[in-house]
C-alpha positions in Angstrom: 262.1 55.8 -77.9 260.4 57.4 -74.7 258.8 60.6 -75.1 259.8 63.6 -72.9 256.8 65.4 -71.5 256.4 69.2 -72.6 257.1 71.6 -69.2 255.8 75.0 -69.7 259.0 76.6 -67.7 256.6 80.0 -67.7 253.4 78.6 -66.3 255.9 76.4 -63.5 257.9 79.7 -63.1 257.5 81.7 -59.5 257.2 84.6 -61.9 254.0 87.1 -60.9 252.8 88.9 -63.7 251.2 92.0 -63.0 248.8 93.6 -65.6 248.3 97.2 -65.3 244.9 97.2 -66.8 243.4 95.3 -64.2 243.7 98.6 -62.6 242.0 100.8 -65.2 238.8 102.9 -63.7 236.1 101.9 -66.0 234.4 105.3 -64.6 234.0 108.0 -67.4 236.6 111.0 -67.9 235.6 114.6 -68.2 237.2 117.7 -69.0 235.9 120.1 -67.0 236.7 124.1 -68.8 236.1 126.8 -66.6 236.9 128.8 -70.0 233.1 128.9 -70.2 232.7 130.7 -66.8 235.2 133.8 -68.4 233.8 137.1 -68.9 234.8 138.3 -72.7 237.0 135.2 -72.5 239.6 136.9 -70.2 238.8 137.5 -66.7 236.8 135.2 -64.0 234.1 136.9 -62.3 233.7 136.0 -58.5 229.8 136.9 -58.0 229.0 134.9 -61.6 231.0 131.7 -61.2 229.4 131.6 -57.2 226.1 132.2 -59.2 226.3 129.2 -61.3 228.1 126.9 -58.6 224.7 127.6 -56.3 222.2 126.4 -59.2 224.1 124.3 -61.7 222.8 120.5 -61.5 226.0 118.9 -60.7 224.4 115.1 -60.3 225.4 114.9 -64.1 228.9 114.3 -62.7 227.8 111.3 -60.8 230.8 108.9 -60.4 232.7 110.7 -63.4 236.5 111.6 -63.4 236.7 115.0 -63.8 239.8 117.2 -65.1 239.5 120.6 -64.3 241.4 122.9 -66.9 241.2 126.7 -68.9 242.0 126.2 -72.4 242.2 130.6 -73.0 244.9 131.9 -72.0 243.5 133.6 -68.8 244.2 134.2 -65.4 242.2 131.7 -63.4 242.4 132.3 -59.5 242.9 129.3 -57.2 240.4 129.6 -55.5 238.0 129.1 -58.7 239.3 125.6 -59.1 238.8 125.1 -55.2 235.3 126.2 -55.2 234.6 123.8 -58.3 236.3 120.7 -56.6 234.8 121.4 -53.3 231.1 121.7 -55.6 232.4 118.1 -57.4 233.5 116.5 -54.1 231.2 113.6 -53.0 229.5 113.8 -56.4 232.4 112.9 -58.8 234.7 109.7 -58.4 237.7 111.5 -58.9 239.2 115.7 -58.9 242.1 116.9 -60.7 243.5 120.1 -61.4 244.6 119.4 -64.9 244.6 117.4 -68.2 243.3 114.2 -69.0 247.1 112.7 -69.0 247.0 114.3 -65.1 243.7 112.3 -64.3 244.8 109.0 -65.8 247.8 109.3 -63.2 245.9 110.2 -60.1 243.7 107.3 -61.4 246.3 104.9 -61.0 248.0 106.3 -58.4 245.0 105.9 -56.4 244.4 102.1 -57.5 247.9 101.0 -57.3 248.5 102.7 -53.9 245.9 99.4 -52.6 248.4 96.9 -53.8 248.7 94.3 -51.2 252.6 94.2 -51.8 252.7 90.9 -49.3 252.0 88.8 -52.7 255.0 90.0 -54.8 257.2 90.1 -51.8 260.7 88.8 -52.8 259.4 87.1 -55.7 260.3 88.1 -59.6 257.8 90.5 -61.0 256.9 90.9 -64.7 254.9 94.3 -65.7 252.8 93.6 -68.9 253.5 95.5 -71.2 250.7 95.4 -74.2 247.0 95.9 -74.0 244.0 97.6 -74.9 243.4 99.9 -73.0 245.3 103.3 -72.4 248.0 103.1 -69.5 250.0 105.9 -69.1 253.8 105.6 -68.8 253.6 107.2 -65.4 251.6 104.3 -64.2 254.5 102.0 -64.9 257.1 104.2 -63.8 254.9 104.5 -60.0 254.1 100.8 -60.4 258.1 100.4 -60.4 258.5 102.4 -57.4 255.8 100.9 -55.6 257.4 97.6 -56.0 261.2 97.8 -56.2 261.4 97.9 -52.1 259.5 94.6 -52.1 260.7 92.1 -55.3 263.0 90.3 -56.0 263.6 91.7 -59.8 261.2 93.4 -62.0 260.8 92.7 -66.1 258.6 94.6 -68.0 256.9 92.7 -71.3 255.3 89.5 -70.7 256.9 86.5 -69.3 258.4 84.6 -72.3 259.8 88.1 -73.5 260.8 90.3 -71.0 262.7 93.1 -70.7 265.1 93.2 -67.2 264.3 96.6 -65.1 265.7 95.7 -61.4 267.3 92.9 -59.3 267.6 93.0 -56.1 271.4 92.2 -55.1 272.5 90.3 -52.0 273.9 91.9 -49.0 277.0 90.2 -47.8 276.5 88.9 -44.4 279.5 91.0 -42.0 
C-alpha cells in the first residue's frame, strides 16, 4: 500500500497571520501624577508647578511612555497637563493624557498606523489571539478597522482555530 504524504493545509494556506505583539513597545511605562504638584492636595498652583517644570531633571524620562494623570479628586487646569507634555516632548517616547489602559492604545495606535496594508491586501487575515504580553482589546478592535477595507476575511485565534470576524462579499458585476 502506498503512503499518502502528510500536507500541512495551514503552513500551504494563503492565510497571513498577524501577531499583535510584534507590535508591543518594549519602552518603559510611567504614570506621571501631578497629584504631587497640589497644594494641601486640592488646588494647582501656577507659579509652583512653573517652578519645578524650569529645574526638575526631566532626562530621567528618556525614551519612557509617560501617562499623565491626578489620582485626588482635584481640579487640574488644562493647561497644567500642556505645560507637562510640552516639558516631556522630545524627551519621552510617548505623551498621554490618561491611564496606563490610555497609553497602551496610543502605543499601538501609533505602531499599527505603519502597517504596510499592501501585504494583507485581499488575502485572509488571522489575528492571534494568545500571548505573553499585554495587548489591549482596543488594539484588536483598531487592528480590525485598519484592515477590514483591505482583506479578504479576518479570523481572530490562530490558524488551525479561528474564530470568523469579517468576509468581504462579492459585488455583482451590473
Amino acid at each position: 500500500m502506498e503512503e499518502k504524504e502528510i500536507v500541512n493545509r495551514v503552513a500551504s494556506s494563503p492565510l497571513v497571520t498577524l501577531d499583535l505583539e510584534q507590535y508591543y513597545h518594549s519602552g518603559q511605562r510611567v504614570i506621571y501624577d501631578i497629584a504631587q504638584h497640589l497644594f494641601q492636595g486640592m488646588i494647582l498652583r501656577e507659579k509652583d508647578l512653573r517652578d519645578f517644570v524650569k529645574t526638575h531633571d526631566w532626562s530621567q524620562y528618556e525614551n519612557k511612555n509617560i501617562a499623565l494623570t491626578c489620582s485626588e479628586d482635584a481640579i487640574v487646569p488644562t493647561w497644567a497637563y500642556m505645560l507637562l507634555a510640552s516639558r516631556l516632548e522630545g524627551v519621552a517616547h510617548m505623551v498621554v493624557l490618561g491611564s496606563l489602559e490610555t497609553l497602551e492604545f496610543a502605543l499601538y495606535k501609533e505602531a499599527l498606523s505603519k502597517i504596510d496594508l499592501t501585504h494583507y491586501k485581499n488575502r485572509p487575515v488571522v489575528i492571534k489571539g494568545c500571548g505573553k504580553l499585554p495587548v489591549p482589546e482596543s488594539a484588536y478592535v483598531e487592528l480590525t478597522r485598519i484592515l477590514k477595507p483591505h482583506v479578504k476575511s479576518i479570523m481572530y485565534g490562530e490558524p488551525c482555530s479561528t474564530v470568523p470576524l469579517y468576509k468581504k462579499t462579492k459585488t455583482p458585476i451590473s
